[in-house]
C-alpha positions in Angstrom: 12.3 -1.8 19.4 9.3 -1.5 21.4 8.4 1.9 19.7 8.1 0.0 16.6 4.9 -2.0 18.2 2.9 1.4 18.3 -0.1 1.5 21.0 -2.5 -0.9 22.3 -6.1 -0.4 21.4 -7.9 1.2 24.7 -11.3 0.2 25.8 -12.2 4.2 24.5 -10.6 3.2 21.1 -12.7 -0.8 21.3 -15.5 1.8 22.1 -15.3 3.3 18.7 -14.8 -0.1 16.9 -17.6 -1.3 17.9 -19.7 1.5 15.9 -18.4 -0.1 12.9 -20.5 -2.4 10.9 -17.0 -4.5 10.2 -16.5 -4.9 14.0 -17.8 -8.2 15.8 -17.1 -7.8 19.2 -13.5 -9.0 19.3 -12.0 -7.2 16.3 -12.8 -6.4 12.4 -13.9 -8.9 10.2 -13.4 -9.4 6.1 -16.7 -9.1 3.9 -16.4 -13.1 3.4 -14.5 -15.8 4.9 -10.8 -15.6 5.2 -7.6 -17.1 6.5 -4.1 -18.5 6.1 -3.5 -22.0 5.0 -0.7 -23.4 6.6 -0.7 -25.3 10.4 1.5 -24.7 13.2 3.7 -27.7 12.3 4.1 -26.9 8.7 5.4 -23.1 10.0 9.5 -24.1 10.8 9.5 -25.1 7.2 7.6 -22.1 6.0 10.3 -19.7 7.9 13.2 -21.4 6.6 12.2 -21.1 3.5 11.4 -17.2 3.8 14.4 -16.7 5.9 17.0 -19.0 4.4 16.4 -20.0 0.5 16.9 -16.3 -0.8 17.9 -17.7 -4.9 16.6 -15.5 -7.0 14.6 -13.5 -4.4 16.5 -10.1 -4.4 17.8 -8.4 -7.2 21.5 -8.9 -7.9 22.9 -5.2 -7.2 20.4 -2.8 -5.1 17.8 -1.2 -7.1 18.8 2.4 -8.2 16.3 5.6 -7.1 15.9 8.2 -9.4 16.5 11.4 -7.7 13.1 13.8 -6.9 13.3 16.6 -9.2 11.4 19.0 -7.1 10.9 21.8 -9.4 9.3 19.3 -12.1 6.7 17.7 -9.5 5.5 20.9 -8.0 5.2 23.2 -11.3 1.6 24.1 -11.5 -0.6 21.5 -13.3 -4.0 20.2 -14.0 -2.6 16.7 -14.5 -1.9 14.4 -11.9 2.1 13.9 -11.3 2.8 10.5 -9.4 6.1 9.2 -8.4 6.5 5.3 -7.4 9.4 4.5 -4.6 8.9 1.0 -4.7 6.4 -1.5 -3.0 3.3 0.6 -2.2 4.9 3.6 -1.5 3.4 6.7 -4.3 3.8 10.1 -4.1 1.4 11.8 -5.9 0.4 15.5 -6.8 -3.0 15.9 -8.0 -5.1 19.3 -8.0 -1.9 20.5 -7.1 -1.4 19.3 -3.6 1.2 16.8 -2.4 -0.4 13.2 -1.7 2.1 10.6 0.1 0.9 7.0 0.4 1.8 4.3 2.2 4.8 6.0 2.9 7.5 2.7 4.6 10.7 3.9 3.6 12.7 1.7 6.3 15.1 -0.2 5.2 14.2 -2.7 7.3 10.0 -5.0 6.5 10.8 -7.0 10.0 12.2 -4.5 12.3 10.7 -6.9 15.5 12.2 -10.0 14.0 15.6 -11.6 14.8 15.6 -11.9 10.9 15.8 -8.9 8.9 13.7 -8.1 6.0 15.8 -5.4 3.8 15.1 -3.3 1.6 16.2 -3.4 -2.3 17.1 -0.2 -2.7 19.7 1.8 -0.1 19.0 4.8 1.6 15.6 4.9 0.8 14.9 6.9 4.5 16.9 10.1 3.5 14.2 10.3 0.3 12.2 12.0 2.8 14.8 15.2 3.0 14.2 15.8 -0.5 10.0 15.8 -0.4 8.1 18.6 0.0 5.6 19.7 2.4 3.4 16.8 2.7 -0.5 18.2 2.4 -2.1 14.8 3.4 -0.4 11.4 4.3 -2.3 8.4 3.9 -2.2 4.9 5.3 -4.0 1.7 4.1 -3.2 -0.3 7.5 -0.4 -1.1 9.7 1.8 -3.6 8.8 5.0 -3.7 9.5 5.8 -3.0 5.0 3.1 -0.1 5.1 3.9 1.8 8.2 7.2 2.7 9.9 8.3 3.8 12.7 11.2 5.8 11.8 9.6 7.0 8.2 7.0 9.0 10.2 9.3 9.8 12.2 11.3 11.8 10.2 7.9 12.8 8.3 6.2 14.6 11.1 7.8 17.6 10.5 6.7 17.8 6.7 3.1 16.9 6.7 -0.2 18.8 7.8 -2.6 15.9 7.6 -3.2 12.3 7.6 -6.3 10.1 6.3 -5.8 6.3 7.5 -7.6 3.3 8.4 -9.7 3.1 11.5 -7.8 1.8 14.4 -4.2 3.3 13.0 -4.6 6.8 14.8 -3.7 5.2 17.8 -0.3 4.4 16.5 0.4 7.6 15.0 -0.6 9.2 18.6 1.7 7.3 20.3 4.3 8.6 18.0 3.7 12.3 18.6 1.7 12.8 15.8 -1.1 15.3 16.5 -4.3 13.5 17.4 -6.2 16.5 16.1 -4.5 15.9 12.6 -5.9 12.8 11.7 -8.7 11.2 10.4 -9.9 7.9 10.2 -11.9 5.5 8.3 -14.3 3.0 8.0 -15.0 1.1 4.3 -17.0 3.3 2.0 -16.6 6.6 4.4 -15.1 9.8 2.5 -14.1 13.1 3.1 -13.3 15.9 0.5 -9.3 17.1 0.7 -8.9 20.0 -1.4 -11.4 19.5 -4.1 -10.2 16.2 -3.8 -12.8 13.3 -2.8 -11.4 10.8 -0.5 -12.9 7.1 0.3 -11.7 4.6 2.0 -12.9 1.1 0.2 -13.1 -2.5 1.0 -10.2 -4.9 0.6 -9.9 -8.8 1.7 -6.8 -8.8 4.3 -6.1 -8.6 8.1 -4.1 -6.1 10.4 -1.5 -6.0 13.3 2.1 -5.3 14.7 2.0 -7.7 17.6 0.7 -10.9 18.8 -2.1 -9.5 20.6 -3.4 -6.8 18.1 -4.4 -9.0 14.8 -7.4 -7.2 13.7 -7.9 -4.3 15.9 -7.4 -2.2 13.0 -9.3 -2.1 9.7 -7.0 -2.1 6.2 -8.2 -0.5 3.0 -7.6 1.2 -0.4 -8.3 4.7 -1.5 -10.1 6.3 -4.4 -9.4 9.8 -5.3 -11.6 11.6 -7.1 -11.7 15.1 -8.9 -13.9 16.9 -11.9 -10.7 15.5 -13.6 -9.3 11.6 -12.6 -11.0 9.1 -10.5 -7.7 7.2 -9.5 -7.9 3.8 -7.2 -5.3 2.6 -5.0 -6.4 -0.9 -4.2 -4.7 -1.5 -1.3 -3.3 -4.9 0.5 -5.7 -8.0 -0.2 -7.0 -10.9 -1.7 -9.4 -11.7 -4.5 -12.6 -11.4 -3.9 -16.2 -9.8 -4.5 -16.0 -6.4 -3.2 -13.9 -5.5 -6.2 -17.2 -5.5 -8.6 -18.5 -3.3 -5.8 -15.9 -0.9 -5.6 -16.2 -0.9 -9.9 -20.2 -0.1 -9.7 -19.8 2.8 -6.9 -17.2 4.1 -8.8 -16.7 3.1 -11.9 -14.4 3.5 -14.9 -10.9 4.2 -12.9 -8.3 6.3 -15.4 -5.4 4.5 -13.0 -5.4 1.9 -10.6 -2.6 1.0 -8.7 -2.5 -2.9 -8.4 -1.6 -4.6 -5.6 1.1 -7.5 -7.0 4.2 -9.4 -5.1 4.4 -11.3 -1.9 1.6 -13.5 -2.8 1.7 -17.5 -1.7 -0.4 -20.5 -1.9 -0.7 -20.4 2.1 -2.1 -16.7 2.0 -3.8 -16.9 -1.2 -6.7 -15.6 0.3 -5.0 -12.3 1.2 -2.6 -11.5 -1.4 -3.4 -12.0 -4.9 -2.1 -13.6 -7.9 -0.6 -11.3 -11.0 -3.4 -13.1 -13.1 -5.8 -12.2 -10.3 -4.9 -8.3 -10.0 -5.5 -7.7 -13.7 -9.4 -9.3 -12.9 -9.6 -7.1 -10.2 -8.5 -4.1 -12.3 -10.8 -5.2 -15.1 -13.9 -6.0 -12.7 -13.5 -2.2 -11.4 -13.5 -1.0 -14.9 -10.1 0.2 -14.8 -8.3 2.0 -17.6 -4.9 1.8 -16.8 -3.1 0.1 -14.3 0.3 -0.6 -12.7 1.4 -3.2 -10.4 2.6 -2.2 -6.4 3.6 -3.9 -3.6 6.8 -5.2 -5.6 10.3 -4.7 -6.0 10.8 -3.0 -2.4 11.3 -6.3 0.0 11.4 -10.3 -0.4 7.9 -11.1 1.9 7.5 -14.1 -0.2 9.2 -17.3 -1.8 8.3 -16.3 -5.7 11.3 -14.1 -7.3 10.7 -10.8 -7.2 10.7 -10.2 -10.6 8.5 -12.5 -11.2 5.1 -10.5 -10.0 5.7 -8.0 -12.4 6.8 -10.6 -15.1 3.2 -12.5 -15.0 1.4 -8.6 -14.3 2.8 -7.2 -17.6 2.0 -10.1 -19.5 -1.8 -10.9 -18.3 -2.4 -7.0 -19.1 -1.0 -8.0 -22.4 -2.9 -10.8 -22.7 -6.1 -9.5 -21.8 -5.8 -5.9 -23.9 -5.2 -3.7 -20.7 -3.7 -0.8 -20.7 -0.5 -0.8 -18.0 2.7 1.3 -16.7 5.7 0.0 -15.1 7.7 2.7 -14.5 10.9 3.2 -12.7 11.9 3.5 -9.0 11.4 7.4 -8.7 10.4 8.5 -12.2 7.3 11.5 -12.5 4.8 10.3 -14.6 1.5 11.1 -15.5 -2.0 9.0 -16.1 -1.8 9.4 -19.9 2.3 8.3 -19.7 3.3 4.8 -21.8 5.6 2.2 -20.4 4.5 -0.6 -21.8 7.6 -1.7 -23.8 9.6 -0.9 -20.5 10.8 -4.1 -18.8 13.8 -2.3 -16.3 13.2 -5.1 -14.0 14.7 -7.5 -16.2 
């Protein structure tokens, strides 16, 4: 259990915070103001209903996997091949190197709570025996639904190197991951991978495995670009105006993976609306999009169909182009799944 916490942030690791424009002293900050709206006294309620009134909030039988089809994902290829495993977990192959996101594949969202979180799908940890080698691992922060314990864990072996938010190195470390492996990142920073450019951009959201450790980490989304695709994967976060930002640096995305579920009237500011992720895909000129960050756990009191449901049909509404492909399907940028509704 107390693995599961990762490490502390040192006074060396504070000292390298601090060099951040996004640090204030204590820990990192959002571009603009934002919190939770719910008190202290309202929270009892709050956790029964997350804990308790579960109608409608996981699928009636477990969510099926489509088994990886190695051969298919690593034939040579100038077009990206990406692979969804549910919430924000994407594999992705693109200029022909293996690109793992996000990568929770516990079957367990709560592992330090007395009430479980579990996973839709079953055996999603023994995906990891079929991957291949793993040329750069990424992470967008470090909650509990983004980074696991026992994934990396059984992960180590497979991947060479890791691109992840500043502040989550030290976690990794404590792990056994080689410090000399990983890189980290502040917002707008960017390295290339392989004739792939890397950054690390903005989102609205906060950080933390503990009760002592809220913020001491920075959390992201990622933009990979090649002569090819410029592909966006937003990342954890509420509305906001670094989105119009992220569209004018980069501009015209081909794909943009959406962050969609677990959103809630108390957290509004940190987890969008369906409505709201279609916005944020329009105001950073996206061409495509698909909604993540669904379909894998039950993190909030909406059904969890019902993220995708309103998704699909504000793309519709507004004219944008979207996938919603299955758990575990290859597909490419140019793929259509627009008529495709598995969910329901």
């Amino acid at each position: 259990m107390k693995k599961q916490f990762g490490a502390k942030a040192s006074q060396v690791d504070i000292s390298r915070y601090a060099l951040s424009k996004q640090w204030d002293g204590e820990r990192f900050l959002n571009l603009e103001e934002t919190k939770m709206e719910f008190s202290f006294q309202s929270l009892p309620k709050l956790l029964y209903k997350q804990f308790c009134e579960k109608a409608g909030r996981e699928p009636e039988n477990r969510i099926p996997i489509v088994p990886f089809d190695s051969s298919a994902f690593l034939k040579a290829s100038s077009e990206v091949k990406m692979i969804w495993y549910g919430h924000s977990v994407v594999l992705m192959r693109i200029n022909n190197k293996t690109l793992l996101i996000d990568p929770m594949l516990g079957s367990n969202a709560a592992p330090i709570s007395p009430f479980p979180v579990k996973r839709f799908s079953d055996n999603t940890l023994n995906l990891i025996d079929d991957f291949p080698e793993i040329d750069l691992l990424l992470l967008t922060h470090d909650h509990y639904d983004h980074l696991d314990y026992e994934s990396i864990q059984k992960l180590k072996p497979k991947v060479k190197q890791y691109f992840v938010a500043l502040g989550v190195a030290r976690h990794l470390v404590q792990w056994g991951v080689n410090e000399a492996d990983i890189t980290e990142f502040d917002w707008w920073e960017h390295k290339v991978f392989e004739g792939i450019d890397v950054t690390f951009t903005p989102t609205r959201h906060f950080s933390g495995r503990g009760l002592r450790d809220r913020a001491k980490s920075l959390w992201g989304g990622w933009v990979f670009n090649t002569p090819n695709e410029n592909i966006w994967f937003s990342g954890d976060g509420g509305y906001g105006k670094h989105f119009k930002e992220i569209g004018n640096k980069f501009g015209n995305f081909d794909f943009s993976f959406m962050e969609c579920g677990q959103y809630n009237a108390n957290w509004h500011q940190i987890h969008m609306y369906p409505e709201e992720s279609i916005q944020a895909a329009n105001d950073t000129n996206s061409r495509t999009v698909m909604p993540v960050h669904w379909a894998g756990f039950s993190l909030a009191q909406h059904t969890w169909r019902e993220p995708a449901d309103r998704f699909v049909a504000e793309a519709r509404r507004v004219g944008l182009n979207f996938v919603a492909p299955s758990i575990g399907i290859i597909f490419g940028i140019n793929d259509k799944f627009e008529e495709s509704v598995w969910w329901r």
